[in-house]
C-alpha positions in Angstrom: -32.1 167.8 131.6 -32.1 166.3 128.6 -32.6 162.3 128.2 -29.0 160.2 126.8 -29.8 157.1 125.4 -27.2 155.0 123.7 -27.7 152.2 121.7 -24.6 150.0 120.8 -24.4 146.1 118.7 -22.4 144.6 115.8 -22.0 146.0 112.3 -25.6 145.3 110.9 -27.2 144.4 114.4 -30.0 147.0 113.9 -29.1 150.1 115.9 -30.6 152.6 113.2 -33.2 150.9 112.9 -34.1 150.4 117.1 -33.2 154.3 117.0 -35.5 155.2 114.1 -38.1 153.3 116.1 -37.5 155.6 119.4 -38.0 158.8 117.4 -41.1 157.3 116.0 -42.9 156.1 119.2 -41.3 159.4 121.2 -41.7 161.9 118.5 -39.2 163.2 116.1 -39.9 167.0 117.2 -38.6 165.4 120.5 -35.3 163.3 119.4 -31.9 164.4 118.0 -30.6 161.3 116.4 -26.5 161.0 116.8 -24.0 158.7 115.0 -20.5 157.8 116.6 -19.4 157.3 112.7 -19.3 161.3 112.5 -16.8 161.1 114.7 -13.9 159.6 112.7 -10.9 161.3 113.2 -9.8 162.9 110.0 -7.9 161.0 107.7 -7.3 163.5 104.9 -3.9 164.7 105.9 -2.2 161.1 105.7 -0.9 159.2 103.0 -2.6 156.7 101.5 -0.8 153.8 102.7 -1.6 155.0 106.4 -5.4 155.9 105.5 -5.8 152.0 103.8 -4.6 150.8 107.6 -7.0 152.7 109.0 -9.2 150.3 111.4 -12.6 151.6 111.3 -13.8 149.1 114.5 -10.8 150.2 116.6 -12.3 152.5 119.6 -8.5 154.8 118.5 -10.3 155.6 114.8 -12.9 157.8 116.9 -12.5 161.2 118.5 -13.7 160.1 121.7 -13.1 163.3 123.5 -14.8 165.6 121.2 -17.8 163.7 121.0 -18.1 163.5 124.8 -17.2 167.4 124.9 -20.3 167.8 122.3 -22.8 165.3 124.4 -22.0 167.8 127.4 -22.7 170.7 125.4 -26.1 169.0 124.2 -27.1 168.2 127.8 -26.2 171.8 129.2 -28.5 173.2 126.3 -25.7 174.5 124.3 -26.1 173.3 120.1 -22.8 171.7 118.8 -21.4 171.7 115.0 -23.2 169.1 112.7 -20.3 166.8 112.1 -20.1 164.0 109.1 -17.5 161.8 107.9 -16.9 161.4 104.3 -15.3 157.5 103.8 -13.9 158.6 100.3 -12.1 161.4 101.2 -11.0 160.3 104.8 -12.2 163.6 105.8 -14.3 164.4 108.8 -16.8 167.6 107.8 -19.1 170.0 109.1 -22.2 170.4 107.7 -24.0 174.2 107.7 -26.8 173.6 110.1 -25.9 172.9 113.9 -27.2 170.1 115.9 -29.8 171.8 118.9 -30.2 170.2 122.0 -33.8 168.2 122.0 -35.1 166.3 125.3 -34.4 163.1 123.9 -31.0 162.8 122.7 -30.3 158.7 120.8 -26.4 158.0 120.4 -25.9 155.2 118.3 -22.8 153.6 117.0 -20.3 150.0 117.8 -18.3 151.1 120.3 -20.3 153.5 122.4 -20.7 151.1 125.5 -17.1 150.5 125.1 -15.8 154.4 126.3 -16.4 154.9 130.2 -16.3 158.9 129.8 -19.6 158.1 127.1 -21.5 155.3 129.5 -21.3 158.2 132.6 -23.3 160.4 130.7 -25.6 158.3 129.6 -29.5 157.7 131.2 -30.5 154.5 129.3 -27.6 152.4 127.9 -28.6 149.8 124.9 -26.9 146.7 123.0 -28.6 145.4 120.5 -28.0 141.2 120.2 -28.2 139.9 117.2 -26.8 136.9 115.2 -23.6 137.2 113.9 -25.0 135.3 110.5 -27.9 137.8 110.3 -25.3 140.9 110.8 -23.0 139.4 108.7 -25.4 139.3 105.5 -27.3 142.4 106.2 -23.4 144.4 106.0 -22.6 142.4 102.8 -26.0 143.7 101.1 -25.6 147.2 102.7 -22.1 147.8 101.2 -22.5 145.8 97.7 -26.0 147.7 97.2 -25.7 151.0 99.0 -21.6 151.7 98.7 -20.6 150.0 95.5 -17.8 147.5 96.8 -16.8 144.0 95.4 -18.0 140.9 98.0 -14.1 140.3 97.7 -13.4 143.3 99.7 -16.5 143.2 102.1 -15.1 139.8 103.0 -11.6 140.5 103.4 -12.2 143.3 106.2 -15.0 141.6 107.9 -12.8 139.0 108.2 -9.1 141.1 109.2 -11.0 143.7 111.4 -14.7 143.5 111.5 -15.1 140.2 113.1 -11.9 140.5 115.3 -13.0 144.3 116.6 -16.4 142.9 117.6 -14.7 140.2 119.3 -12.5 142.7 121.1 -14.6 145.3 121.9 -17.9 145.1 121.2 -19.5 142.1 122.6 -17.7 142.2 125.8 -18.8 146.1 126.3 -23.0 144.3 126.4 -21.6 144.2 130.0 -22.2 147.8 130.3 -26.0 147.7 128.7 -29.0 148.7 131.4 -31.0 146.2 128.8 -29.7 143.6 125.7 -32.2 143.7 123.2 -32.4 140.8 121.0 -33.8 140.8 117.5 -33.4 144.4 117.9 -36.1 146.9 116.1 -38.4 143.9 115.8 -38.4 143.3 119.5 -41.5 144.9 120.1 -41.5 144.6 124.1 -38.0 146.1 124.5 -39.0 148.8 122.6 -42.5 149.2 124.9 -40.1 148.9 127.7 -37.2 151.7 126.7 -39.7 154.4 125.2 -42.1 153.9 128.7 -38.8 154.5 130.7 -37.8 157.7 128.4 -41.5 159.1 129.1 -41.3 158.4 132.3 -38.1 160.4 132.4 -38.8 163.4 130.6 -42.2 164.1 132.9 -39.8 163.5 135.9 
């Protein structure tokens, strides 16, 4: 059986990066990388006043059940469609080339500690704790380098949805977490300590 682990945080905690650092240490030929965010529900049918309210740190803006019918596919050995969401369009797509189960299987995202029907299949459950300053800088580069938007409108959601959201649902759902990881990808004993447990599992 396949190995689950999720990895949750705050916007700009370091998730990817504690992930990318799994696959590296475990093998990539081992690891399927997911990312709640391909899970939006799709947008592309409403107006546009409806997809401007969307609240992308809401655990309602994701497709919860779908993503838990595809992690039991993964885990039963069946491949699943290789979903992507497209923020421009609202749309939520499928690429051409399905996602095969691998023994190590990394889901990542904000809110993936926060859904009880995700935590039960899960072998290794993750939050990544970092400060909300750090997190808070590393978003505003992200999206004024990497997405093109004005600081003016970074601010405004962080402030109406982000920040609230994580208050809400995110840092309360650490709770769940076998481990909290602080400093995430650069805390190199956590990471000793996570990829000896997943080794340990898959020779089980």
């Amino acid at each position: 059986m396949p190995v689950l682990v999720g990895i949750a945080g705050g916007t700009g905690s370091g998730k990817t990066s504690f992930a990318q650092k799994i696959q590296d240490r475990v093998g990539a030929d081992l690891c399927l990388n997911l990312n709640q965010d391909s899970y939006y529900k799709d947008g592309s049918t409403l107006d546009p006043a409806a997809q401007a309210a969307i609240n992308y740190d809401h655990p309602d803006a994701f497709d919860t059940p779908l993503l838990v019918g595809d992690l039991r596919d993964l885990k039963a050995g069946r491949p699943v469609p290789h979903l992507t969401y497209d923020h421009a369009s609202y749309s939520r797509k499928v690429l051409p080339d399905p996602l095969t189960p691998r023994p190590v299987m990394i889901l990542e995202g904000l809110l993936v500690l926060v859904e009880e029907p995700l935590r039960r299949l899960m072998d290794i459950k993750l939050f990544i704790d970092t400060d909300s300053d750090v997190r808070i800088l590393r978003r505003l580069q992200r999206d004024l380098k990497e997405r093109g938007r004005s600081f003016e409108s970074v601010t405004k959601q962080y402030l109406e949805s982000v920040r609230p959201m994580h208050l809400e649902f995110v840092e309360p759902s650490k709770r769940y977490a076998d481990l909290i990881v602080p400093e995430g990808a650069e805390n190199a004993v956590a990471l000793e300590a996570v990829v000896a447990r997943i080794q340990s599992m898959l020779r089980l």
